[in-house]
C-alpha positions in Angstrom: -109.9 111.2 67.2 -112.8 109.4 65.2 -115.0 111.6 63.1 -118.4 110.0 62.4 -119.4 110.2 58.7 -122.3 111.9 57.0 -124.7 109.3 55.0 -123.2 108.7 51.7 -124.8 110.9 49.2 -128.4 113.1 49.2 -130.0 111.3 46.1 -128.0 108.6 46.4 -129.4 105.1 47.2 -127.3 103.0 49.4 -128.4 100.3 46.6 -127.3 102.8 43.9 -123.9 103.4 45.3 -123.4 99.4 46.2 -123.8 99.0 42.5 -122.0 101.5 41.5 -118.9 100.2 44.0 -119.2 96.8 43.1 -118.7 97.6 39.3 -115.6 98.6 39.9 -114.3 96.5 42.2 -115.4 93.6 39.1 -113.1 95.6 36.8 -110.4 95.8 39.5 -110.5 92.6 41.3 -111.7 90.5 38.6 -111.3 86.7 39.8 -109.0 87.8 42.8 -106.3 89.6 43.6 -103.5 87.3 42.6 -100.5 88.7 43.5 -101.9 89.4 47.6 -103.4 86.0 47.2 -100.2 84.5 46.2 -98.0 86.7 48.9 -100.1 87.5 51.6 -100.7 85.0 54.5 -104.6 84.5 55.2 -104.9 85.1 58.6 -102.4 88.4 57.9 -103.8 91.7 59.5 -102.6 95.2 58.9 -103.2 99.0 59.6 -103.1 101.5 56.9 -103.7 105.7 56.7 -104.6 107.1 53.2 -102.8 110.4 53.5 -103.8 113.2 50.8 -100.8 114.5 49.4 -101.9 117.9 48.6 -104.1 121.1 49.7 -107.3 120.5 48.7 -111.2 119.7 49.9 -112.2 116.2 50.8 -115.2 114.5 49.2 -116.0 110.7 48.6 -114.7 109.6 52.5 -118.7 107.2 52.6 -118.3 105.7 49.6 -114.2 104.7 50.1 -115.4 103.3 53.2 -117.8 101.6 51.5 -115.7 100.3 49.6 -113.9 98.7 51.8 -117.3 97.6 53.7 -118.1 95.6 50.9 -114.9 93.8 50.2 -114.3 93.1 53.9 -116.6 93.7 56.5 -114.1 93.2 59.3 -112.1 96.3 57.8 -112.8 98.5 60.2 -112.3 102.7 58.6 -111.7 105.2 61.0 -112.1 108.6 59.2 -110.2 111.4 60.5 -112.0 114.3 58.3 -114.9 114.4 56.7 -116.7 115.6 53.5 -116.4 119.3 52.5 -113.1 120.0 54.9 -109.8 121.6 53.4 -107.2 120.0 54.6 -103.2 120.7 53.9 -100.8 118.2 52.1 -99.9 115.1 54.2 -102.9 115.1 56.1 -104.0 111.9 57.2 -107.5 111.3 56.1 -108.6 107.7 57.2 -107.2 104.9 59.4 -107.9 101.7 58.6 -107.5 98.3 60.5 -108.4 94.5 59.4 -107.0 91.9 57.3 -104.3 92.6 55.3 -105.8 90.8 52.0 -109.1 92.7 51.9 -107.2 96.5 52.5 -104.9 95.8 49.6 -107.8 94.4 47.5 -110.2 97.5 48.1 -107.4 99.7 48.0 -107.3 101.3 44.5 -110.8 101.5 44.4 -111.5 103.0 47.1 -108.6 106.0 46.6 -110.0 106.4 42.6 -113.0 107.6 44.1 -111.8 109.7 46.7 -109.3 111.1 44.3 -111.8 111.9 42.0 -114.4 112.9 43.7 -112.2 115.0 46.0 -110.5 116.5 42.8 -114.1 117.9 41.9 -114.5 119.2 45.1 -111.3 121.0 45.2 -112.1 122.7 41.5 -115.2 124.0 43.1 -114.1 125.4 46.1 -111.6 127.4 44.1 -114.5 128.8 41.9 -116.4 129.4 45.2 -113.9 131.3 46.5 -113.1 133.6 43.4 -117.5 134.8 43.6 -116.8 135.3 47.4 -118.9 138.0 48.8 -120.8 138.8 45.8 -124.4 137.5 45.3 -123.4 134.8 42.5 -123.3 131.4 43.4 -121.4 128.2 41.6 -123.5 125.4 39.7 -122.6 122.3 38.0 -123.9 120.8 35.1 -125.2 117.8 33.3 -121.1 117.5 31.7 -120.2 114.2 34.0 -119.2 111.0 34.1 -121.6 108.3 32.7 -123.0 106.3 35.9 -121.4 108.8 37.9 -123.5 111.9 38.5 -125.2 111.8 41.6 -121.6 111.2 42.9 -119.8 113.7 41.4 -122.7 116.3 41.9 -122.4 115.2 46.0 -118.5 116.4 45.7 -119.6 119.8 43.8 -121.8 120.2 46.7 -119.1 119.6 49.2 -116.9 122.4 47.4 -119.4 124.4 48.2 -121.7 124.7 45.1 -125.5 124.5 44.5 -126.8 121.5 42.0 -128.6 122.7 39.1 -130.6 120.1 36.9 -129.8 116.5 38.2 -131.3 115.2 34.4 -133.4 115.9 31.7 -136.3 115.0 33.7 -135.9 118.1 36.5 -136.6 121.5 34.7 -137.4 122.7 31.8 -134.4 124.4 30.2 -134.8 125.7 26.4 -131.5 125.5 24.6 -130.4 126.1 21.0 -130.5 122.5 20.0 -134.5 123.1 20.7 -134.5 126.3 18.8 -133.1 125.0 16.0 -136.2 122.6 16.0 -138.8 124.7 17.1 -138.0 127.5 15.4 -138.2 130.4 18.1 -138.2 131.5 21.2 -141.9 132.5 21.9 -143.1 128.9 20.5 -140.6 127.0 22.7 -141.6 129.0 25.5 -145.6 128.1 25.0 -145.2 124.7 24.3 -143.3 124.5 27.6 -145.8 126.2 29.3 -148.7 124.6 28.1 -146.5 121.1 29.2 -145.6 122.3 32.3 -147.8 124.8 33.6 -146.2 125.0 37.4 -142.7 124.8 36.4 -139.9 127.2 35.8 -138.7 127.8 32.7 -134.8 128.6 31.7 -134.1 129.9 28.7 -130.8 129.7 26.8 -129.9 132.9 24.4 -126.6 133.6 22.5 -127.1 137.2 21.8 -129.1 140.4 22.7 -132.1 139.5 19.9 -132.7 136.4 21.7 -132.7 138.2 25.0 -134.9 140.6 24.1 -137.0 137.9 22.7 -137.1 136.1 25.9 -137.8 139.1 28.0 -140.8 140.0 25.8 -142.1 136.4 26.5 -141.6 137.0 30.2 -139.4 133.8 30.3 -138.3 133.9 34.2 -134.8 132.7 34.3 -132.6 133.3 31.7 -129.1 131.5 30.3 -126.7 133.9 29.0 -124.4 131.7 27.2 -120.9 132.7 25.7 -120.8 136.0 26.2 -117.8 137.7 27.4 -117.8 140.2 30.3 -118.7 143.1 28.5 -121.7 141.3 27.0 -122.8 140.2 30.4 -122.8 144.1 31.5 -124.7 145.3 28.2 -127.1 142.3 29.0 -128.5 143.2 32.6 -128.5 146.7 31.8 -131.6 145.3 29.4 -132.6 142.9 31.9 -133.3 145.2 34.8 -134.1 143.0 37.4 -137.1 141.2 35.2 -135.5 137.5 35.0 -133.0 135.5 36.7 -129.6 135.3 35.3 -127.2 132.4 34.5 -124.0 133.2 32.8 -122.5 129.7 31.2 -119.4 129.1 28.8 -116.0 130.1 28.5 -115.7 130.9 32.9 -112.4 129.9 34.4 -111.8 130.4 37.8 -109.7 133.1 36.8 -112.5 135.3 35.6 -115.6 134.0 37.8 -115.2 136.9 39.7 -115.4 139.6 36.9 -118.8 138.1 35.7 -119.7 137.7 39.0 -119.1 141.8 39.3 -121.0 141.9 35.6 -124.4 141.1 38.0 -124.6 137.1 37.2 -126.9 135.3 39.7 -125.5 132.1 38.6 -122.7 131.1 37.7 -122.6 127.5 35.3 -119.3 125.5 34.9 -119.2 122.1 33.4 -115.5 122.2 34.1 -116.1 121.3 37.4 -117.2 117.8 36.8 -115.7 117.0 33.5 -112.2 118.7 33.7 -111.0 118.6 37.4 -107.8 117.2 38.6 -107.9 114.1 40.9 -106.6 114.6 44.1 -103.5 113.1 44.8 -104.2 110.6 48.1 -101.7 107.5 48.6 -102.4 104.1 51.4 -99.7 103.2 53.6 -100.1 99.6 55.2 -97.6 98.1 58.3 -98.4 94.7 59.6 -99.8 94.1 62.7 
């Protein structure tokens, strides 16, 4: 059975994503593939399944097609999951079809992003799962690869999290780097304000003077950021309801769920984009 893929990415360009894809096919490919050149007949064709090779939750099926796409467009990729599915070790993922010299050129490519992106997915869902049936939810962060975000936010989505700011140029988010400038809370918050009337504005605090701070300024959403469990407790019992809270730093998937139970609306994990595993997929090819 064929399943029909989703468009690439939301907030990705098709342009975007070509560029992206033909970058690293330049630093792959280089010149040529010499040693399929120098092996392979021409007019060779072959069939080949990427198989993942372990439990996990499949993100980045578009753009390996792509991949391929662009090398070859008589590669024909037949996907056999999609996007945001769990699937068990040894599943077969893909089928793929066409000449032999074009699926061994696009080959690494294409499984580096679906192992990557794919490996983000799977560290989500797990940090998904541990918040299940509480009213936090999962975001990601700004911590990702350089060139890479809008793909890498795409699999966080697919593990079932919610994007928070895509850039600097989204929301208004006060941190300590801006305190330290500013000089407090109640001017950062009026410059932002007077800025950005209509917008929202987060406020980042490292301790209960800071909260309190911000809830005196009536600053709507606030970042609660390293503090432990206990600290997250004390916290909303001073919050009461009167702003939104984000808990960030120090959250392993081990412990999402205790500061989920602490009364975290949010839940911010940069792990998720700039510490997850890839997911181990592998291509196997017989001539035909």
């Amino acid at each position: 059975m064929s399943i029909t893929l989703e468009p690439i990415t939301e907030g990705l360009s098709q342009e975007n994503i070509d560029a992206v894809i033909t970058s690293a096919l330049a630093e792959d490919v280089g010149a040529g593939d010499v040693t399929s050149d120098a092996v392979i007949q021409m007019d060779m064709t072959c069939r080949g399944k990427i198989v993942c090779k372990e439990d996990g939750v499949i993100a980045g099926l578009s753009i390996a097609k792509r991949v391929f796409e662009l090398v070859d467009d008589r590669i024909q990729f037949d996907a056999k999951t999609k996007d945001g599915e769990r699937v068990q070790a040894d599943a077969i993922v893909a089928r793929l079809y066409g000449p032999a010299r074009g699926i061994l050129k696009g080959e690494r490519v294409g499984l580096n992003f679906l192992q990557h992106l794919s490996g983000i997915a799977s560290m989500t869902a797990r940090y998904v799962k541990a918040v299940e049936g509480t009213k936090t939810k999962i975001l990601d962060t700004r911590k990702t690869t350089p060139g890479l975000r809008s793909m890498e936010k795409y699999a966080t989505r697919m593990g079932g999290a919610v994007n928070h700011r895509m850039g600097l140029y989204d929301a208004v988010l006060i941190k300590d780097t801006h305190l330290a400038l500013v000089g407090s809370i109640s001017a950062a918050l009026r410059a932002a304000r007077k800025a950005y009337p209509e917008a929202e504005v987060q406020v980042e605090v490292s301790n209960l003077q800071e909260l309190e701070q911000a809830l005196n300024d009536k600053a709507p959403r606030i970042l609660l950021d390293n503090f432990s469990c206990g600290q997250v407790r004390e916290a909303m019992q001073i919050i009461r309801g009167r702003a939104v809270v984000e808990v960030s730093g120090g959250v392993q998937a081990t412990n999402a769920r205790a500061y989920a139970l602490a009364g975290a609306d949010y839940i911010s994990v940069g792990a998720l984009t700039h510490s997850a595993t890839a997911l181990d997929f592998s291509m196997k090819v017989t001539r035909y």
